[in-house]
C-alpha positions in Angstrom: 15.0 43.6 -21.1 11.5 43.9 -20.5 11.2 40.0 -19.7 13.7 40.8 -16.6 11.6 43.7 -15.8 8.2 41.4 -15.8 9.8 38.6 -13.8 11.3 41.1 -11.5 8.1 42.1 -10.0 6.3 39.5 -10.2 5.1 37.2 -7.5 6.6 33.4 -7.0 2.9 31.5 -7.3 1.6 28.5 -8.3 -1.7 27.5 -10.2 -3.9 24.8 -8.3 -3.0 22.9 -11.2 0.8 23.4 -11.4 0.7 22.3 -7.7 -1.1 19.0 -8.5 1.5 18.6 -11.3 4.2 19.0 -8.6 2.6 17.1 -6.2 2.5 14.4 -9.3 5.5 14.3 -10.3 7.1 14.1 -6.5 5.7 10.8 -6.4 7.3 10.0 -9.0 10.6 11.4 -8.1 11.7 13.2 -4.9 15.0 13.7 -3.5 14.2 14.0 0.0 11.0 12.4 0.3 9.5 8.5 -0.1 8.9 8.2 -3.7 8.4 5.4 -6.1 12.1 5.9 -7.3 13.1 5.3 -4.4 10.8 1.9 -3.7 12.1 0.9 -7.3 15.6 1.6 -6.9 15.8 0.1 -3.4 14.2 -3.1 -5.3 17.0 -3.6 -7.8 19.5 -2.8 -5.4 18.7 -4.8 -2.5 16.3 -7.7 -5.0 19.1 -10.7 -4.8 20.3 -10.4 -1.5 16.8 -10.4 0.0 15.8 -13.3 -1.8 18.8 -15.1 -1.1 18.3 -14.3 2.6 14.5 -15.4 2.1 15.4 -18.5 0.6 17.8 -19.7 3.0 15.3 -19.3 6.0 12.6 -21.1 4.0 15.1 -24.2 3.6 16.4 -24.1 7.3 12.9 -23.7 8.7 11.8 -27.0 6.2 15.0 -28.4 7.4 14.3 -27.7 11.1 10.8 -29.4 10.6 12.2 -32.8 9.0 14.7 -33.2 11.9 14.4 -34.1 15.1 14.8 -30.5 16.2 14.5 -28.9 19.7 11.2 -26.7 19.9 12.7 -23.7 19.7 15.0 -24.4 17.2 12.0 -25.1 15.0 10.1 -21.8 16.8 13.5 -19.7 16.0 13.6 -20.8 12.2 9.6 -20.2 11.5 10.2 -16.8 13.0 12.9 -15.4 11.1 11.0 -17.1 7.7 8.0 -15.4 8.6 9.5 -12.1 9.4 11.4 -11.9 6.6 8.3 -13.0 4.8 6.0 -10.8 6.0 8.4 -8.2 5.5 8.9 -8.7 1.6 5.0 -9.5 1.3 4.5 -5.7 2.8 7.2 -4.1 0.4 5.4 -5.8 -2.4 1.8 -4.1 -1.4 3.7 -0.8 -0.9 4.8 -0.9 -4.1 1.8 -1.8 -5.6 -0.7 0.4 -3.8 1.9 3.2 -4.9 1.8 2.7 -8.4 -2.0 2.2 -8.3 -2.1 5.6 -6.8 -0.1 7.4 -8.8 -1.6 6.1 -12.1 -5.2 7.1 -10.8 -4.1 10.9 -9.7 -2.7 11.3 -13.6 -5.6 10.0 -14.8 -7.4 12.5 -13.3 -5.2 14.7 -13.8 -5.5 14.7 -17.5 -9.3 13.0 -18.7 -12.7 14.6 -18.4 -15.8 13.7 -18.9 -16.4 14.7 -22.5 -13.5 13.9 -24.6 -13.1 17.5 -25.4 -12.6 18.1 -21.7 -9.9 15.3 -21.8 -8.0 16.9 -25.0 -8.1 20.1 -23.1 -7.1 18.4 -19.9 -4.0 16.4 -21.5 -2.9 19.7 -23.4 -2.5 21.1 -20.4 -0.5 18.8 -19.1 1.5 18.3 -21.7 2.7 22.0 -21.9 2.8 22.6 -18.4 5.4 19.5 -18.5 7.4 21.2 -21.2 7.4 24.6 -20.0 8.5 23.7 -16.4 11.2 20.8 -17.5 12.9 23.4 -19.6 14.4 25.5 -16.0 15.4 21.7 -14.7 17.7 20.9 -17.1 20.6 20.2 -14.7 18.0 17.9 -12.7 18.7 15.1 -14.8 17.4 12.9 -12.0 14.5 14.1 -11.7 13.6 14.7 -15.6 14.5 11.2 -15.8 12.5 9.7 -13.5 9.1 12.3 -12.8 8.8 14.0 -16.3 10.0 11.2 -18.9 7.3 8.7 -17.3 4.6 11.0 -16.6 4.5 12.6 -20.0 5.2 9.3 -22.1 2.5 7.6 -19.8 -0.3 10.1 -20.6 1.1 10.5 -24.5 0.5 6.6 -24.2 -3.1 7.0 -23.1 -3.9 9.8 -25.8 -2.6 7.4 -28.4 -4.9 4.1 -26.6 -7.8 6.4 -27.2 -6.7 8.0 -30.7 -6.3 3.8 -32.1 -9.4 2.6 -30.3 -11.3 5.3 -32.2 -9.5 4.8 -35.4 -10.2 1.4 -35.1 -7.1 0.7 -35.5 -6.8 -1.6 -32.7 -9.4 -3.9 -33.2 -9.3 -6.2 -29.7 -13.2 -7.0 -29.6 -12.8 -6.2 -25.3 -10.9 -3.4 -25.7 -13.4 -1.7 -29.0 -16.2 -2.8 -26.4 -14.6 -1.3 -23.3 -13.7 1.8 -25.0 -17.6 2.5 -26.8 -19.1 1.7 -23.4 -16.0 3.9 -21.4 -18.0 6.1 -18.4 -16.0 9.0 -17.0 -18.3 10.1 -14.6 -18.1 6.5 -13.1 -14.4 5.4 -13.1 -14.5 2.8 -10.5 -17.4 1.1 -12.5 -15.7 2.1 -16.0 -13.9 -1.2 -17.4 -12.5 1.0 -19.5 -10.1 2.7 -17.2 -9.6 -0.2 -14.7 -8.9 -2.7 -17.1 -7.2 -0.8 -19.8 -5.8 2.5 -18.6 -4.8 2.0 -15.6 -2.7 -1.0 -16.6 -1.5 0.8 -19.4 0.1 3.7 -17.5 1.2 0.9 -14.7 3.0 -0.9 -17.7 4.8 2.3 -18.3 6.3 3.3 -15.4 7.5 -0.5 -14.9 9.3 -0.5 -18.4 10.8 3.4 -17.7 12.2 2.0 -14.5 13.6 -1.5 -16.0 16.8 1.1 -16.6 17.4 0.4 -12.9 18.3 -3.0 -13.4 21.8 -3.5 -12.0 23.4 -4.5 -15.3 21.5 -1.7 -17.3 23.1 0.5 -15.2 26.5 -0.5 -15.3 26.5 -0.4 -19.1 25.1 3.5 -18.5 28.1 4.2 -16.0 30.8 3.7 -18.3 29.2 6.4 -20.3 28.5 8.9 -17.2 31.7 10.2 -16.0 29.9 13.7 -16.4 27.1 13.0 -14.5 24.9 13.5 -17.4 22.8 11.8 -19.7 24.4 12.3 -22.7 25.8 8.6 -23.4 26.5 7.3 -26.5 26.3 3.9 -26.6 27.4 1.2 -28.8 24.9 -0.8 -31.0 26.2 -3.8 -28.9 25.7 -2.3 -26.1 22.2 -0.7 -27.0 20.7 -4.4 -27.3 22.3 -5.7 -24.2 21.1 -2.6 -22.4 17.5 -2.7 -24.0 17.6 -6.9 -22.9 18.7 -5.8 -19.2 16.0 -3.0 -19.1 13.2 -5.3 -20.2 14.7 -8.1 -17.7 14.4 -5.4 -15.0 11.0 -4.7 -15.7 9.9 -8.3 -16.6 12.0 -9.2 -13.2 9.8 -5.9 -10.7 6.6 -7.3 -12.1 6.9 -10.8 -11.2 9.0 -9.9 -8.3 8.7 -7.0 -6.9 5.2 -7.0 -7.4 3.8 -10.2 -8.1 0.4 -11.2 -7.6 -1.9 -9.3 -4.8 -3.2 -11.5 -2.1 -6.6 -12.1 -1.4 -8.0 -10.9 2.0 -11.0 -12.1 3.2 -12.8 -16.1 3.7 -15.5 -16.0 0.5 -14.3 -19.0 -1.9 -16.0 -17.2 -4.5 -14.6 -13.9 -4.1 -11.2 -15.8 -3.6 -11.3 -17.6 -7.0 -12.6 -14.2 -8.7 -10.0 -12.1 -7.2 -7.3 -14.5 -8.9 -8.6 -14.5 -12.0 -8.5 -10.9 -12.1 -4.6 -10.8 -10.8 -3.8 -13.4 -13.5 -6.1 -11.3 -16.1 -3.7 -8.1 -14.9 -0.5 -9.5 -14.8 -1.2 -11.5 -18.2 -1.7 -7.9 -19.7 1.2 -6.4 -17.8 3.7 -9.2 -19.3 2.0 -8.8 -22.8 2.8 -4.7 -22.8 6.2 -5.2 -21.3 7.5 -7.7 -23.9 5.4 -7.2 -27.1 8.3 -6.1 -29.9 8.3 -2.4 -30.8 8.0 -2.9 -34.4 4.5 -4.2 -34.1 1.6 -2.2 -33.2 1.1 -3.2 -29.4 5.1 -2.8 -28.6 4.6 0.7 -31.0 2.2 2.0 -28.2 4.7 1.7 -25.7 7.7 2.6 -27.6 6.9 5.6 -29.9 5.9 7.4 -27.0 8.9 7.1 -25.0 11.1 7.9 -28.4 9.0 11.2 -28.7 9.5 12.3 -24.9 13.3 11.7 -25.2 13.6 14.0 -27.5 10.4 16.8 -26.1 12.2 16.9 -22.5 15.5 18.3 -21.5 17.5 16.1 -19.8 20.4 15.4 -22.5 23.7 18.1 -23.8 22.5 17.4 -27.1 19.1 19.0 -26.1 18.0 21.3 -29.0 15.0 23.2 -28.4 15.0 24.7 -31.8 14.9 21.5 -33.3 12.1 20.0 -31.1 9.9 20.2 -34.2 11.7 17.6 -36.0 10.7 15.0 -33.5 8.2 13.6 -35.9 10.4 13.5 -38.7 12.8 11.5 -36.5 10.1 9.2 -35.9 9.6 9.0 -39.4 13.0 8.1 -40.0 12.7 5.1 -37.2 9.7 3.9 -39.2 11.6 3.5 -42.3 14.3 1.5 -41.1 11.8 -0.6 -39.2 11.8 0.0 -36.1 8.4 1.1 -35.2 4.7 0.1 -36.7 4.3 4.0 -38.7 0.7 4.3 -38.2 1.6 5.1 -34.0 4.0 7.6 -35.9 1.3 8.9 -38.2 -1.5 9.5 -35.3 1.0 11.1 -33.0 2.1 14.0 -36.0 -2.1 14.2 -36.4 -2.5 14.6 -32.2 0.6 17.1 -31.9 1.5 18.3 -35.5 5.1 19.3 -35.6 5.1 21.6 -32.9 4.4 20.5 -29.1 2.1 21.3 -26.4 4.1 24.7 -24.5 6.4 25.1 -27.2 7.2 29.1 -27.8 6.2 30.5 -31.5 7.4 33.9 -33.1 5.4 35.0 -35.3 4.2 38.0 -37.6 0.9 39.2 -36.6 -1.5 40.4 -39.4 -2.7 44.5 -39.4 -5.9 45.5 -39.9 -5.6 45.0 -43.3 -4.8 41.8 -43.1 -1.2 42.6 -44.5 1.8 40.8 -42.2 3.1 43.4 -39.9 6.7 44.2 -39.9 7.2 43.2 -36.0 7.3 40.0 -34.1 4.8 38.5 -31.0 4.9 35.6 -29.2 2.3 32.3 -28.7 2.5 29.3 -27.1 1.4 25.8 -29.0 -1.9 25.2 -26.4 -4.1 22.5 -28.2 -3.6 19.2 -29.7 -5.2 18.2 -33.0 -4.0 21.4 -35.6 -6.1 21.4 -38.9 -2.8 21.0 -40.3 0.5 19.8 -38.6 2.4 23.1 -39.7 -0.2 24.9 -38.4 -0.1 25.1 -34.4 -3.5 26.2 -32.4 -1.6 28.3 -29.9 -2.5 31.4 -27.2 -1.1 34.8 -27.9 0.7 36.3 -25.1 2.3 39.4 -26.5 1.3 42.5 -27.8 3.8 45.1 -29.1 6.2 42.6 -27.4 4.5 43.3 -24.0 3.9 40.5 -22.4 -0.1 40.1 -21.4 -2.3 36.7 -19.9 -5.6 37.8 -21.2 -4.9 37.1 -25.3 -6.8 35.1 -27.8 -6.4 31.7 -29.8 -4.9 32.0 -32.9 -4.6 29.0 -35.9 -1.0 30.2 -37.2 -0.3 29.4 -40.7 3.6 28.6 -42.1 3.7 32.1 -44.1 3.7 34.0 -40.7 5.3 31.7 -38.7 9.2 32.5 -37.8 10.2 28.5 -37.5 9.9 28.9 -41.4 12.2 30.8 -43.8 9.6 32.6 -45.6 8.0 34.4 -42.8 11.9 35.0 -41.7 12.8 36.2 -45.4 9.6 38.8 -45.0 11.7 41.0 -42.2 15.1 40.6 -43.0 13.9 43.2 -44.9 13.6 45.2 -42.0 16.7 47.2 -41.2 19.5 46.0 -39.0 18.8 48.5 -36.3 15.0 47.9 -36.6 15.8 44.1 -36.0 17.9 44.5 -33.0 15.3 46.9 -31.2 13.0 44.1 -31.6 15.4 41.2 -30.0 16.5 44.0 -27.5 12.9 44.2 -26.3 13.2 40.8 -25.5 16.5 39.9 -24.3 18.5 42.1 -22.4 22.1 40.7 -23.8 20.4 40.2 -27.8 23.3 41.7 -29.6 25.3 38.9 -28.0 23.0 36.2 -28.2 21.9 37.0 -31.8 25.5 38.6 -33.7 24.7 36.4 -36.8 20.5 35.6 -36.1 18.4 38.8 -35.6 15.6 36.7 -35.9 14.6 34.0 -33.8 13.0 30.6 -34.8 11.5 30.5 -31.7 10.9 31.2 -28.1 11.3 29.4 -25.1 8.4 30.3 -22.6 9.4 28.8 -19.5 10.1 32.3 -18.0 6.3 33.8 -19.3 4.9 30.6 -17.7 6.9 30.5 -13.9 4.2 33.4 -13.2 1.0 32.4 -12.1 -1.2 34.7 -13.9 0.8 33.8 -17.2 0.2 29.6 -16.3 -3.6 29.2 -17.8 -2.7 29.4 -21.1 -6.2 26.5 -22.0 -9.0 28.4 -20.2 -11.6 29.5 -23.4 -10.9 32.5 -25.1 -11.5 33.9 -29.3 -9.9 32.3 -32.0 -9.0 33.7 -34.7 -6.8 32.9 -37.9 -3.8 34.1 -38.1 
């Protein structure tokens, strides 16, 4: 009840940063605004009857010029090649300079200038992601298409940094590139313009391979709900993985292809191919490396883990988000992906992610476990342990408050766990349901057979502004 209460009187804001997230993910996805969905989409859609049309005024203007032709005849067909030329050659540098763009604004978005800054940074993110996803799950559209992108893109990134300084890539450039990597200069850093920005451009062009006109007719048969809950075949699964992958392989080469050089410097000219051939060599290699080895891995696990994070399917299980590692796990053994990506992302997140809602048993003076419940939020990556979340309490005798401390939870208090459960179901009945019913104003119904919850979902806490900086410093204390 008293969560109806809080949300009652509070004011609708926004964090500068939640707004730069939304600004983020509009450009992404937008229903009612240019986007680079909608450049993407119009691409597959529109792809072989533009180049048909583009190919048949190339051959009737060649045509025109081989025979004896009047001069307007040959001025006519030049014109309507060029036009449609020029016209394709401008949709191709749209596209471009809007991918360019919004890979730079998440990179800043989500690395600092110390790495600390950058973990802090890309926690953020990745919670403020969750938390807000979970009140659009009935925007499948735009969870598809904004959020599944943006957070497997910058999980992507986390993981390029975590193997680079693992050493467990070992490309000579890239090792070199990533020792000599200068934040505070990242238009000179090789680092981020050779490596990270084509790394999060490579991401967005294999998420939106799925728009590939075949892909999506396997998908349809499986939609009549309008939802992304499709269960596909294991025939179908590899012919729609092969049409995603021809999608993006076909937008890259296509619907991107190979930026032209402006200016009249022969040097410059030469350089600036090089460097287009260097990109879309790299491009190529991400799209189609094999996700069983550790290249196609760094692409892959990430977009496994984020299908299962984000809402966005009926099977969605919030409760069971923790098991995402163990999933992975489970892909590893049959094969599927290279394990050490598996292993460093459980070591980065730990079993419970960034924004996901803890109950658990805060300790008395005393240090004995109290016989109540607060609430935390999961709020930094690398835990000590993986079953034991760094996370920001933001209750206090089930009162909701912003200005709380850090806490490392460990298992025995934590109500995910059956043994911190076990410890008040000792706790009378009536006790039980006071607790719930400080929490939820219809808990009798929503908990008949489970007084006590596994969890919390915080997307209500967090839709207040004073409630949405949950990674500003504070104490930390064991818990």
């Amino acid at each position: 009840m008293f969560m109806e209460l809080f949300l009652s009187v509070a004011v609708s804001k926004q964090t500068v940063f939640l707004r730069h997230i939304e600004q983020l993910l509009a450009q992404f996805y937008h229903p009612q605004q240019s986007c680079y969905y909608v450049l993407a989409e119009a691409f597959f859609r529109l792809q072989q009857e533009q180049q048909h049309a583009l190919h048949l005024a190339e051959q009737d203007w060649l045509l025109a010029q081989k025979a004896p032709q009047k001069p307007d005849v040959l001025k006519k067909t030049r014109a309507i090649f060029t036009d449609l030329q020029y016209a394709d050659e401008k949709l191709r540098l749209q596209r471009w300079s809007a991918l360019r763009q919004l890979a730079e604004n998440l990179l800043q978005l989500s690395d600092g200038i110390q790495q600390s800054e950058t973990l802090t940074l890309s926690s953020r993110l990745f919670g403020s992601l969750l938390l807000t996803a979970l009140s659009k799950k009935r925007k499948t559209a735009l969870l598809e298409f904004a959020y599944k992108p943006c957070y497997r893109a910058l999980l992507t990134l986390r993981l390029l940094d975590d193997l680079l300084q693992q050493q467990i890539i070992k490309e000579p450039e890239w090792q070199n590139w990533y020792q000599q990597r200068n934040p505070a200069e990242p238009d000179n850093c090789p680092y981020r313009q050779q490596l990270q920005l084509p790394l999060v451009m490579a991401c967005v062009i294999q998420h939106l391979g799925q728009l590939h006109l075949d892909a999506q007719a396997i998908l349809a048969k499986h939609d009549h709900t309008n939802t992304t809950d499709r269960a596909l075949s294991p025939e179908e699964r590899v012919q729609y993985l092969a049409f995603s992958q021809q999608g993006s392989l076909n937008f890259l080469s296509t619907g991107l292809g190979v930026l032209p050089y402006r200016g009249n410097s022969k040097d410059e000219r030469e350089q600036h191919q090089q460097q287009q051939l260097k990109l879309m060599t790299l491009l190529e290699r991400f799209i189609k490396a094999p996700p069983h080895t550790l290249l196609g891995s760094l692409f892959k696990v990430p977009q496994a883990y984020t299908s299962v994070i984000l809402p966005g399917r009926n099977r969605y299980n919030y409760e069971a988000l923790p098991k995402a590692p163990l999933l992975l796990r489970e892909a590893v053994r049959r094969a599927e992906y290279d394990g050490r990506l598996v292993d460093r992302i459980f070591r980065m997140q730990g079993i419970f992610p960034q924004g996901y809602g803890i109950v658990y048993t805060p300790l008395g003076d005393d240090s004995k476990p109290q016989p109540k419940y607060e609430f935390a939020v999961v709020n930094s990556l690398y835990p000590e342990k993986p079953e034991q979340p760094r996370c920001r309490v933001v209750s206090r005798n089930q009162q909701y408050r912003n200005t709380g401390y850090d806490i490392t939870l460990s298992a025995e208090l934590n109500l995910y766990f059956k043994p911190a459960r076990d410890r008040l179901k000792t706790l009378p009945e009536r006790r039980l349901r006071e607790l719930l019913n400080v929490l939820y104003q219809d808990g009798d119904a929503l908990f008949d057979r489970k007084l006590l919850p596994h969890c919390w979902q915080a997307d209500n806490f967090f839709s207040v502004a004073e409630n949405q900086n949950l990674w500003q410093s504070a104490e930390r204390r064991q818990n």
